[in-house]
C-alpha positions as CSV (number, residue, x, y, z in Angstrom):
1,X,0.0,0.0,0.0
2,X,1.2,3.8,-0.7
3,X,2.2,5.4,1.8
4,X,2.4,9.0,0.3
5,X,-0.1,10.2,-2.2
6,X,0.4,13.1,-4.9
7,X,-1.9,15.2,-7.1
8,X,-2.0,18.2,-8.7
9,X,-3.6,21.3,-9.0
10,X,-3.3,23.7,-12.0
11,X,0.8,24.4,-11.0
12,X,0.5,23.0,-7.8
13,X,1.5,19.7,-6.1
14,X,0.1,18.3,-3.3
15,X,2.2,15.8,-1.4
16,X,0.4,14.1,1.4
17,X,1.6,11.4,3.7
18,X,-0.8,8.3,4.2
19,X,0.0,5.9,6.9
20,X,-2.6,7.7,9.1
21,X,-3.8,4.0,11.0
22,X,0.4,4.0,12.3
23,X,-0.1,7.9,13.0
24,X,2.1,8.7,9.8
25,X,5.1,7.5,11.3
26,X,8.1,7.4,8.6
27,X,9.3,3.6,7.7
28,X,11.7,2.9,4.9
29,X,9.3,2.5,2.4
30,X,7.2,6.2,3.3
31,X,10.9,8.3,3.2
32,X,11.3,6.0,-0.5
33,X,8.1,7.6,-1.3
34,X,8.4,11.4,-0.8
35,X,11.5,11.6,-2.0
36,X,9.8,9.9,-5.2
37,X,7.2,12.7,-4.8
38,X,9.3,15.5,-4.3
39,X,11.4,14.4,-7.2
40,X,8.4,14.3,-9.0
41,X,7.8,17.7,-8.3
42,X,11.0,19.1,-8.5
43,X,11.7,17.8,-12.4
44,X,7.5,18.9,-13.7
45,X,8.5,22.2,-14.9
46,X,4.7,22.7,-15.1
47,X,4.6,22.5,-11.4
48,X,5.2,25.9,-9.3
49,X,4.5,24.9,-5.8
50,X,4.1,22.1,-3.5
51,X,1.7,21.7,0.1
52,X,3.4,18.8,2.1
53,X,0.2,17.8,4.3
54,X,-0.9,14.5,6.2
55,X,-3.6,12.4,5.9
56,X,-5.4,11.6,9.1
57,X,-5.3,13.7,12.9
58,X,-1.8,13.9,12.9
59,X,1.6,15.4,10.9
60,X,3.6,12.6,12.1
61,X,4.5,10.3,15.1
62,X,8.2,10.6,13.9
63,X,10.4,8.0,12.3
64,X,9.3,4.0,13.2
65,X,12.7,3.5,14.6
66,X,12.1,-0.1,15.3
67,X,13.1,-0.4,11.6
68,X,14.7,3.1,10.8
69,X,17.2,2.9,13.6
70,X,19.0,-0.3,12.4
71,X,18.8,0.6,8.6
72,X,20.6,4.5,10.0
73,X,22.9,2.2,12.4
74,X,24.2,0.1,9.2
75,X,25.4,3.1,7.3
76,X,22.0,3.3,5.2
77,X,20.5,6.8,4.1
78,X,17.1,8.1,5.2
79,X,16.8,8.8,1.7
80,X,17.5,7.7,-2.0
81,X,20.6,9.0,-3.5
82,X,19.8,9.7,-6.7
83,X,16.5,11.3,-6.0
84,X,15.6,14.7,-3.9
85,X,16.1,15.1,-0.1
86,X,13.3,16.3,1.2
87,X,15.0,17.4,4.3
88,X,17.9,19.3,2.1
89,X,20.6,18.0,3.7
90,X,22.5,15.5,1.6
91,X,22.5,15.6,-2.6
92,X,19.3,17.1,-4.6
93,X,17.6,19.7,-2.7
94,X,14.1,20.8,-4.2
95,X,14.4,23.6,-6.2
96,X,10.8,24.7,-5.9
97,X,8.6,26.5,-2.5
98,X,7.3,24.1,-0.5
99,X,4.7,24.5,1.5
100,X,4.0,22.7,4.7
101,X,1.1,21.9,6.9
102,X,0.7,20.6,10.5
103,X,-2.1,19.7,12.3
104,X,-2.0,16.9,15.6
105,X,1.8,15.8,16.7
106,X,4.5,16.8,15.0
107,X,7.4,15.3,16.1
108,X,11.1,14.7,15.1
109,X,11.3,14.3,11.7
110,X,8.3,16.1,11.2
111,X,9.5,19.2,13.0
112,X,12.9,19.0,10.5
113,X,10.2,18.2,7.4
114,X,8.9,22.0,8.3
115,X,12.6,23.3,9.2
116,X,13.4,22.3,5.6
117,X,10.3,23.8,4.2
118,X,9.8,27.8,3.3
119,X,6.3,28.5,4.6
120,X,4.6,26.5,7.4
121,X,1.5,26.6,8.4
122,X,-0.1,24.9,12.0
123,X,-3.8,23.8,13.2
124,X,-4.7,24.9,16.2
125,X,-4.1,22.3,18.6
126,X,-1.0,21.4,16.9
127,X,1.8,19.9,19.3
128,X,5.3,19.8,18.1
129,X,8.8,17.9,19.9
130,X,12.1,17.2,18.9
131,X,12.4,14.3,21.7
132,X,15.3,12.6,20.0
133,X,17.2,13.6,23.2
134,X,14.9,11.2,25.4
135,X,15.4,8.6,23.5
136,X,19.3,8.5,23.7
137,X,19.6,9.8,20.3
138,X,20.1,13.1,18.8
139,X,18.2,14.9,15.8
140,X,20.2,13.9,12.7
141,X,17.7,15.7,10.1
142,X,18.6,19.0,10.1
143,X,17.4,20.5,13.2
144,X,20.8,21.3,15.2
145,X,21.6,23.4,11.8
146,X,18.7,25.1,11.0
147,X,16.8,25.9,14.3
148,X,19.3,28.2,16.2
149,X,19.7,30.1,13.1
150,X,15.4,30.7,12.9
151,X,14.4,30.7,16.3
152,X,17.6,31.7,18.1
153,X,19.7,29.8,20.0
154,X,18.3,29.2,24.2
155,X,14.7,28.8,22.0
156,X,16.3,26.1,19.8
157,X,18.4,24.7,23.0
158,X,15.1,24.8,24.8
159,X,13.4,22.3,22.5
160,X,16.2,20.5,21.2
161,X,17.9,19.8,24.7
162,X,15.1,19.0,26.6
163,X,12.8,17.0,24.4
164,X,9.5,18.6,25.5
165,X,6.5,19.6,23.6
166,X,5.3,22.9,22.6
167,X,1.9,24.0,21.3
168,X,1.3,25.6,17.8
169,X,1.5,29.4,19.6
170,X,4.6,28.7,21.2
171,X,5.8,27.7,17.8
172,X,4.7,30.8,16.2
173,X,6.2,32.9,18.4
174,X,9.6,31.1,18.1
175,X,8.9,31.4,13.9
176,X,9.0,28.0,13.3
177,X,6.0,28.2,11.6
178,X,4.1,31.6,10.4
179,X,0.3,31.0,10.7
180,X,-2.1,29.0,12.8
181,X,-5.0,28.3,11.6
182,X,-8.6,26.8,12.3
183,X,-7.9,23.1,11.8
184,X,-10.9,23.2,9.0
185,X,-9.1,26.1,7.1
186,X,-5.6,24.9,7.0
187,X,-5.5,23.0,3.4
188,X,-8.0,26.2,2.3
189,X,-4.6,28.7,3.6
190,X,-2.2,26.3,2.4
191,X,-3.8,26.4,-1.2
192,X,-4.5,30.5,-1.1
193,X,-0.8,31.0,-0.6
194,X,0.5,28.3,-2.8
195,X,-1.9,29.9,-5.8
196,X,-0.2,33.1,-5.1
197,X,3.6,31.8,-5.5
198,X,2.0,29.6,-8.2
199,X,0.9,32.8,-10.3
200,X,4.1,34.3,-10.0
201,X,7.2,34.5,-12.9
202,X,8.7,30.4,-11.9
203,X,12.5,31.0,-12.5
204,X,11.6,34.2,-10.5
205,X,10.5,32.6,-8.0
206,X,13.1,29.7,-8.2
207,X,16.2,32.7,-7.9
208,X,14.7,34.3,-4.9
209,X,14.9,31.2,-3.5
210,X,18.3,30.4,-4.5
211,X,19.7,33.3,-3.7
212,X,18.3,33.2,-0.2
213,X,19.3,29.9,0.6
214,X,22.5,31.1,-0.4
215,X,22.9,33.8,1.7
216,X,22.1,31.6,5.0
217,X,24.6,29.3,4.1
218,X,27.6,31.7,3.2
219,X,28.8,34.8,4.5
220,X,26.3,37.7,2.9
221,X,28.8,39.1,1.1
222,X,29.0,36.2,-1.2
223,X,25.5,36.2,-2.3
224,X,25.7,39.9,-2.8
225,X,28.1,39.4,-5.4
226,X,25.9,37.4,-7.6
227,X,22.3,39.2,-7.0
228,X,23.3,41.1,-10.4
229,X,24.5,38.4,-12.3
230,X,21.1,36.1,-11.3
231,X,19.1,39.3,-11.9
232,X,21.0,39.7,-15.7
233,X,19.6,35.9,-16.2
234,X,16.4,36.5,-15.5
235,X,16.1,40.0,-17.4
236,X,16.5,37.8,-20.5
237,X,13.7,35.6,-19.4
238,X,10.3,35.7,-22.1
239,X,8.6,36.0,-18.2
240,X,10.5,39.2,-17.7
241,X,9.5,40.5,-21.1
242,X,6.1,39.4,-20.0
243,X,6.3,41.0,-16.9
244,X,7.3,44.4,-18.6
245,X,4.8,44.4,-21.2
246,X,1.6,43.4,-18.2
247,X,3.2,46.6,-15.5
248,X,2.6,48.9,-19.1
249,X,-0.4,47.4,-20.1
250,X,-1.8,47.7,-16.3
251,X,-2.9,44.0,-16.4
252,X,-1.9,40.6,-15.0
253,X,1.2,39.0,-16.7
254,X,0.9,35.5,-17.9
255,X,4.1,33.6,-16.9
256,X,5.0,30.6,-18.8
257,X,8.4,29.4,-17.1
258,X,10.5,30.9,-19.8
C-alpha cells in the first residue's frame, strides 16, 4: 500500500503522507516515497508549488525506529541518493517553495520536514517535539543546523535539549512556523498561498529562493556578489519580457516558465 499520495492542482502539487492508522510515522518505504514525490515535483517544470500535508489527525508520530534505527545504524540513508532530499541536507535539494502543513503531533522528523520547508503553516491544537534527546539519540535531520539560526539559539536549545513539547502558539512565536489556523481552514490557507507563489514569474520565484538559501549558508557578502548576475539571467527571461509588457499594459502578466 502507498504510503504517500500526490496530485496536482493547475501548477501545484500536493504531497500528502498516508499511513494515518500508524499515526504517519516514517518507515523505509514512506521516506522512498516522498523523496519519489518530491522528485516528482522538482523535475515537472509545469509544477510551481508544493503543500506537504498528512492524511489523518496527525503530521507525524516521527520516524518507526524499530526499523529506521538499524537501517541508520548500518550506514544506510534516510533517503534515495539519486533522488531529492526532502530534508535538504544531503544531494538534490528541491528547487521549488514548499509549502508545509501541520495539524495533531508533529514530532522529530516532522518538526525538521517543516525546518526544511519555506512557509509553514499549524492547526490549532497542533503539538510539536524534537524528543530525540529522550530517546538516547540526537536529531540527525537538520534541526541542530537550522533551528538556532530561525528561532535563536536558548529557544532552539530549549526544544532541542530537553525534548519537550510545545503547542502551535509557542511555535509561532519562536517562527518555526508563520500561521495558525482553524484546523478546517488549513489545506484552504495552504492552497491560497500556494496559488499566489504559483501565479508568480517560476524562474523568478526559483532565484529568490536560491539566492536566499545562499545567503544563510555563506557569508552575505557572497550572495551579494551574484544578486546582479542572477538578476542579468532573469532580465532575459520571455517572463520578464512578459512581466514588462503586463506593468505597461496595467494587467496581470501571464508567466510561462521561460
Amino acid at each position: 500500500m502507498d504510503r504517500v499520495t500526490f496530485a496536482t492542482r493547475d501548477h501545484v502539487a500536493e504531497i500528502g503522507l498516508d499511513r494515518a492508522d500508524k499515526r504517519n510515522a516514517f518507515d523505509l518505504q514512506m521516506l522512498r516515497e516522498l523523496s519519489e514525490a518530491f522528485t516528482r515535483y522538482d523535475e515537472d517544470d509545469d509544477l510551481r508549488c508544493a503543500i506537504l500535508f498528512a492524511h489523518g489527525d496527525h503530521f507525524t508520530g516521527g520516524l518507526d525506529l524499530s526499523e529506521v534505527g538499524p537501517h541508520v545504524a548500518s550506514s544506510g540513508q534516510l533517503f534515495p541518493d539519486d533522488g531529492i532530499d526532502p530534508l535538504g541536507i544531503h544531494g538534490r535539494r528541491v528547487r521549488k517553495p514548499v509549502i508545509m502543513t501541520a495539524q495533531g503531533w508533529c514530532l522529530t522528523i516532522g518538526v525538521e520536514l517543516a525546518l526544511a520547508a519555506d512557509i509553514r503553516l499549524a492547526a490549532e491544537g497542533t503539538r510539536f517535539a524534537q524528543l530525540e534527546i529522550q530517546r538516547g539519540i540526537f536529531p540527525f535531520g537538520g534541526a541542530t543546523t537550522r533551528m538556532p539560526a530561525l528561532t535563536g539559539w536558548g529557544r532552539a536549545m530549549m526544544v532541542l535539549l530537553t525534548g519537550d513539547p510545545f503547542d502551535a502558539e509557542t511555535a509561532l512565536r519562536m517562527g518555526l512556523v508563520q500561521e495558525v489556523v482553524a484546523p478546517a481552514e488549513l489545506m484552504t490557507r495552504a492552497r491560497e498561498i500556494a496559488d499566489r507563489i504559483a501565479a508568480q514569474a517560476p524562474l523568478a520565484v526559483q532565484a529568490t529562493l536560491a539566492s536566499a538559501r545562499a545567503a544563510l549558508g555563506q557569508a552575505p557578502n557572497e550572495e551579494a556578489d551574484r544578486l546582479l548576475e542572477r538578476a542579468r539571467e532573469l532580465m532575459d527571461t520571455e517572463d520578464a519580457a512578459e512581466g514588462m509588457r503586463s506593468f505597461v499594459e496595467r494587467r496581470k502578466a501571464e508567466f510561462v516558465g521561460r
